[in-house]
C-alpha positions in Angstrom: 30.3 -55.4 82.2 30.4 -53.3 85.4 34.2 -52.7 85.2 33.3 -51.0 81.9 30.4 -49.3 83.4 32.3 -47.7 86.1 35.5 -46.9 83.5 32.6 -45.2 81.6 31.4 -42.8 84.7 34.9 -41.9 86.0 35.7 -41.3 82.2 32.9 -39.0 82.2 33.6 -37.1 85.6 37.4 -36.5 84.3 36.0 -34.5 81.6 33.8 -33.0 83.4 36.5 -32.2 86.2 39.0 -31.5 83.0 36.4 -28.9 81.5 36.5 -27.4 85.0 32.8 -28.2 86.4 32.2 -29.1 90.2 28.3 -29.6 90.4 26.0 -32.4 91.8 23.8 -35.1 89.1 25.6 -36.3 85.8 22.8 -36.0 83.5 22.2 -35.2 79.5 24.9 -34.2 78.3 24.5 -30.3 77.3 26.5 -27.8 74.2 28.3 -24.6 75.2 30.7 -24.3 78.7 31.3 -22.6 81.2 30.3 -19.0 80.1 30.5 -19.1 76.5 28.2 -17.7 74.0 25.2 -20.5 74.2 25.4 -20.8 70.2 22.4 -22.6 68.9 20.3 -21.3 71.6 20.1 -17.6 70.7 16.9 -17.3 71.6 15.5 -18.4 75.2 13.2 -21.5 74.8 9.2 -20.7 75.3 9.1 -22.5 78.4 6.4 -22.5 81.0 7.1 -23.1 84.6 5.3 -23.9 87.4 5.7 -22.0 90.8 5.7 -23.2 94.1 1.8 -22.3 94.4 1.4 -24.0 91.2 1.0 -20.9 89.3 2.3 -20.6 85.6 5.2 -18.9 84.8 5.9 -18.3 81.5 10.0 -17.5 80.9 8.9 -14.9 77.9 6.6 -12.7 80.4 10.1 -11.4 81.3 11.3 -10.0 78.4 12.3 -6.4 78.8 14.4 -7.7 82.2 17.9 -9.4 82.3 17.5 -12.7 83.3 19.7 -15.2 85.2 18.2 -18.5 84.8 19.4 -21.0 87.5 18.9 -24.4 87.6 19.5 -25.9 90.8 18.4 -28.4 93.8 17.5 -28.4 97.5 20.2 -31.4 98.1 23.2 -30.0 95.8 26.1 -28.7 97.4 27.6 -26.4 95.0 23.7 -24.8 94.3 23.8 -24.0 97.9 27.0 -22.8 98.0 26.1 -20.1 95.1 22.8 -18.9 96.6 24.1 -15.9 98.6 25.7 -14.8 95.3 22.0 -15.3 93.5 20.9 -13.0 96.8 23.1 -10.4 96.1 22.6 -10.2 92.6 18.5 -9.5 93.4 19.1 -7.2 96.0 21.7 -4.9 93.9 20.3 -5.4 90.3 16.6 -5.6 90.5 15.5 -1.8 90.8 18.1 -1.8 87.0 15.6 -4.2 85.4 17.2 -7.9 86.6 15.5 -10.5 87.9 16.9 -13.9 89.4 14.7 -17.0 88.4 15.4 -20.0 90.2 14.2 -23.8 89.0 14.5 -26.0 91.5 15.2 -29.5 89.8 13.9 -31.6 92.9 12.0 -34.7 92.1 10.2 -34.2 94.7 9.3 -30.7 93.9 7.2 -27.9 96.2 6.9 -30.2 98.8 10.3 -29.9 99.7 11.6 -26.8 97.7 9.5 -24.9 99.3 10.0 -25.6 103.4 13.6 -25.2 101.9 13.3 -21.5 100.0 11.0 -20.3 103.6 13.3 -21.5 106.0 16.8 -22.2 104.7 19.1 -19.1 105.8 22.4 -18.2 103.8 24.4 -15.3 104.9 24.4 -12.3 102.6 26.7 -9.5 104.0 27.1 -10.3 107.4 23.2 -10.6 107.6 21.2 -14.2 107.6 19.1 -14.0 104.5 16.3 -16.3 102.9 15.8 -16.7 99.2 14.3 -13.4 97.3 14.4 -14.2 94.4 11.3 -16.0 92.4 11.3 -19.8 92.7 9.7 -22.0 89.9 9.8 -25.7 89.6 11.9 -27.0 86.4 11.8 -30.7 85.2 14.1 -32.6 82.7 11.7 -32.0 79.9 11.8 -28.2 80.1 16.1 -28.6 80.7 15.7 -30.3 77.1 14.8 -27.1 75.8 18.1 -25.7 77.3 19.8 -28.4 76.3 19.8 -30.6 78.5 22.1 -30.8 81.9 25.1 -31.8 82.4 25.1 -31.3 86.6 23.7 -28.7 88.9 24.1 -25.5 89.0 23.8 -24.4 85.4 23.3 -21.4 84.8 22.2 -19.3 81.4 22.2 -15.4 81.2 19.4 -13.7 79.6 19.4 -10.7 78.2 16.6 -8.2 78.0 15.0 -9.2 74.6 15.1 -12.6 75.4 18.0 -13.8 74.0 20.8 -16.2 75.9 23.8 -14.6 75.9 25.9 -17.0 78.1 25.5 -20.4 79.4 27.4 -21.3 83.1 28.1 -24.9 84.1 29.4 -25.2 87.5 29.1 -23.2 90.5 29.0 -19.5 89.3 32.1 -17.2 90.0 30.9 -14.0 91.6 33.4 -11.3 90.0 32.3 -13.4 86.5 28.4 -13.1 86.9 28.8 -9.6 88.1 30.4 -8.3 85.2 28.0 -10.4 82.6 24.9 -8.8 84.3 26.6 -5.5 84.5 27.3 -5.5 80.9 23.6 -6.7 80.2 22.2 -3.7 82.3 
């Protein structure tokens, strides 16, 4: 029964390697790739999220901005990798009406997300750079409403009346998310 176990699990990571995706935690598995149209989820889910002061966030109040919805973790190499891009992206786009939203998929949640978002530096332009970008607190039961996940990071592109207009699986490609959000502004 192991042996089929394991030909099971490194039958699911060749396809997930096959359909190009290098993130961290198999999971659920999710519809849409790697910057497709998200199909069946035209319209973003009505989702509330918690912040790291345990605040409510509800995903809706930010219709009328474009949204990049990330999903990641403290302890996931590729989400770490692709947080200077997320940066970036604030620091150019927000004065046009953009808005990063990061949910941090830690069991453990704002007891270690947060030391991590205060004190974790990435470097941004030559510069050492925390987080700026809004942090909220996801769970599997609100990535349902996505979907599901398939790993860490996924991504999914919101555009300005609320509606998902691409879905990213995989560590994001810069020049890619660039010209998604551009087109969204």
């Amino acid at each position: 029964m192991k042996k089929v176990a394991s030909a099971v699990f490194c039958g699911v990571l060749l396809l997930a390697a096959a359909a190009g995706f290098s993130g961290c935690k198999l999971s659920a598995p999710t519809a849409g790739g790697s910057g497709k149209p998200a199909g069946p989820l035209a319209n973003e889910p009505d989702v509330t999220f918690k912040d790291l002061q345990g605040q409510s966030v509800q995903l809706t109040s930010m219709k009328g901005k474009v949204v990049l919805l990330n999903f990641w973790a403290t302890w996931c190499a590729p989400c770490q990798g692709e947080i200077p891009i997320l940066i970036g992206l604030q620091n150019k786009y927000s004065t046009k009406g953009f808005t990063m939203l990061g949910a941090a998929m830690d069991d453990e949640g704002a007891r270690v997300v947060s030391p991590y978002v205060h004190d974790q530096k990435f470097t941004v332009g030559g510069q050492q750079a925390t987080m700026n970008y809004p942090i909220v607190l996801g769970n599997d039961d609100i990535a349902s409403k996505f979907g599901g996940l398939l790993g860490m990071p996924t991504s999914f592109l919101i555009s300005r009346d609320g509606k998902i207009v691409k879905k990213y699986m995989g560590a994001l490609n810069e020049d890619q998310i660039v010209k998604d959000v551009e087109a969204q502004l």
